[in-house]
C-alpha positions, 0 to 999 in steps of 0.5 A: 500500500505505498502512497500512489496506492493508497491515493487511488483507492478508499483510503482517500477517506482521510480527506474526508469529503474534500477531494469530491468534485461537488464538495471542490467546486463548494468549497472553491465559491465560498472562498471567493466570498471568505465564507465556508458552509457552516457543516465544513470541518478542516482535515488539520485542527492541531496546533503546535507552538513554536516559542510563543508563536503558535502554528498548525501542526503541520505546516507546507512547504512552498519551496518547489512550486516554481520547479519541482525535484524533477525540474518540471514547472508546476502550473501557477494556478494549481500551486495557488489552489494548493495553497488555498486549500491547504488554509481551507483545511487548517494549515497556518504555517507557509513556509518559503525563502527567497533562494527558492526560485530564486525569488518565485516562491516567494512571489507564488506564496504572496500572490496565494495568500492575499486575501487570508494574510492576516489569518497566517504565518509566513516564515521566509529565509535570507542569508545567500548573495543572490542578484537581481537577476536572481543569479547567486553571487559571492556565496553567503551574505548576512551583512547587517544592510543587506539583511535589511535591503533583503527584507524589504524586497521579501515584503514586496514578493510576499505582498505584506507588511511583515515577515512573521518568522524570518530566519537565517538561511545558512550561516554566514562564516564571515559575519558575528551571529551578534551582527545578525541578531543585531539587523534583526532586532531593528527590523523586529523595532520597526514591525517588519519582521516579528520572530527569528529563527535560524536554519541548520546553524552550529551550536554555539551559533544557536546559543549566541543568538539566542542569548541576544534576542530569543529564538522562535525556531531552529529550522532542520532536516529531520526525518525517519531517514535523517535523524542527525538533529536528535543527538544534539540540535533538538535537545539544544531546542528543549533546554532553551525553549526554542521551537523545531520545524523540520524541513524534508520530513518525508525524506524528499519522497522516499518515505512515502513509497515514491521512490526504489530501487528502479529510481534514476533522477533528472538531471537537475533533482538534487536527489541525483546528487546526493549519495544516499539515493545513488542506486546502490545505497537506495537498495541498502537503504530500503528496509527503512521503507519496508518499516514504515510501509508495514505499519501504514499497512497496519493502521490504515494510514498511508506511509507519509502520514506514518512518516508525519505522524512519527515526527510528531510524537517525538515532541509537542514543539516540533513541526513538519513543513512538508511540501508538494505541487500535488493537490491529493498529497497535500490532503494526504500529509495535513491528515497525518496530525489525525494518525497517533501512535500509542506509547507501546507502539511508539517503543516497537517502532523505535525499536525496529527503526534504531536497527536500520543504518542509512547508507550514504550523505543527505547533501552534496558536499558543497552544501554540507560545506556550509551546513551545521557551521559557526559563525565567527566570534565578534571582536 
């Protein structure tokens, strides 16, 4: 029963009524008019809090709307109705950076979003060199005036007047996290931005910026497939009472069935570049597969919301933002808050998940270079 499966048959009934056509077209006319029948009840309806803010349980990611893995280009219209049913269904937390494009997530997101703004949290990412021309220059770039210059052009992409959670994307190694936090808290004065967060930072780095200004959220890899952010990262969060938002939570597609050992990559998927889906540590790797997929068998679920639900269990502060370009995996994943595992459960699946060893790396090495890294101590 991997995912493609589950969606084409009565398993669909974890979305409810939403995927009818009848109730589609309901739902899409009451939107116009920001009116829901009063007998539509949303898929997700957990809330989570990250530091004081709160958010969805689960979140989305919009990161491949303007290209996918496969490096297609969704169509903009469908991305938009992605996103507005994803609100419709309870999601609260819209996750984007302007890298991603560059610059056209964040515009899609914007242009989705405008009619409900105020009924949302938008976290975005700066911390790349990236030209008008949407070409990256020199590498990072957390200067103090261009994190300021680079805010003022997120708000326009996103059609806002603030960025709810804006973290830094990638530490930059020639610039004090100090500098940063600093930019930070004037942008914070003057409304624009109202909660910080850094994504894939060093330790030290978290506690420095912490210790300046309080962090909302540490955003990381984590999954079933990656669990790096477990030995030091996501206890680092629990002492320090900073949220955890978990990007790639479905292992960019391999948790939920979609891909095996006949899997070859476009040229371009970033998942070709990596060594843990080369073809050989594919079949080494596929009994972590083989593990969630027995036990979406087991309750009914699909392998993504036993992906999801997984995550979730691990601690009440800890939110999955995955993404997608598909209306139906969309109201796969948001149903994944809706799966629970028991305590005994929990332990047997742990139990069989810590005998299963991950072969090969999750980045290229050019961005494992700046992942995980310090930023320098101010003099």
């Amino acid at each position: 029963m991997n995912r493609r499966n589950l969606l084409k048959t009565a398993g669909l009934a974890i979305a409810g009524s939403a995927l009818l056509p009848i109730d589609t077209i309901a739902k899409a006319a009451a939107s116009e008019n920001d009116i829901m029948p009063n007998d539509f009840q949303p898929i997700l309806s957990g809330k989570r809090k990250l530091g004081k803010l709160e958010v969805s349980a689960i979140g989305l990611g919009v990161q491949n709307m303007p290209r996918t893995y496969q490096t297609t280009i969704p169509n903009r219209k469908e991305m938009h109705n992605i996103i507005h049913e994803a609100f419709d269904n309870g999601v609260t937390l819209f996750d984007t950076a302007e890298a991603y494009g560059p610059f056209e997530s964040e515009k899609i997101l914007g242009e989705a979003t405008a009619s409900f703004r105020n009924k949302i949290v938008i976290e975005t990412k700066f911390g790349f060199d990236i030209g008008g021309d949407g070409r990256r220059g020199g590498g990072m770039n957390s200067q103090p005036a261009h994190i300021k210059k680079v805010v003022e052009e997120m708000l326009t992409r996103l059609r806002t007047d603030r960025i709810d959670l804006l973290y830094q994307h990638r530490v930059d190694p020639n610039v004090p996290i100090e500098d940063v936090v600093g930019a930070i808290k004037d942008l914070i004065k003057e409304g624009k931005v109202l909660h910080y967060g850094l994504s894939e930072a060093g330790l030290q780095t978290i506690r420095r910026a912490h210790k300046e200004y309080p962090l909302t959220a540490v955003q990381n890899e984590y999954s079933l497939l990656w669990r790096g952010a477990e030995k030091e990262v996501i206890p680092l969060c629990e002492e320090l009472g900073i949220g955890f938002v978990c990007w790639s939570p479905l292992g960019v597609g391999f948790l939920t069935g979609a891909i095996d050992e006949q899997t070859r990559f476009a040229q371009g998927d970033f998942r070709g570049m990596t060594t843990r889906f080369n073809p050989e540590n594919i079949v080494k790797n596929m009994p972590l597969v083989h593990l969630v997929k027995k036990w979406s068998e087991a309750k009914e679920v699909s392998m993504a919301q036993i992906a999801l639900a997984w995550l979730l269990a691990q601690k009440p502060w800890i939110v999955p933002i995955p993404g997608t370009t598909q209306m139906a995996h969309l109201m796969d994943n948001i149903g994944g808050d809706n799966v629970k595992f028991s305590s005994s459960e929990l332990q047997e699946f742990n139990k069989e998940l810590n005998n299963i060893q991950i072969a090969g790396l999750r980045f290229p090495p050019g961005v494992q270079a700046i992942s995980g890294i310090e930023a320098p101590l101010k003099k």
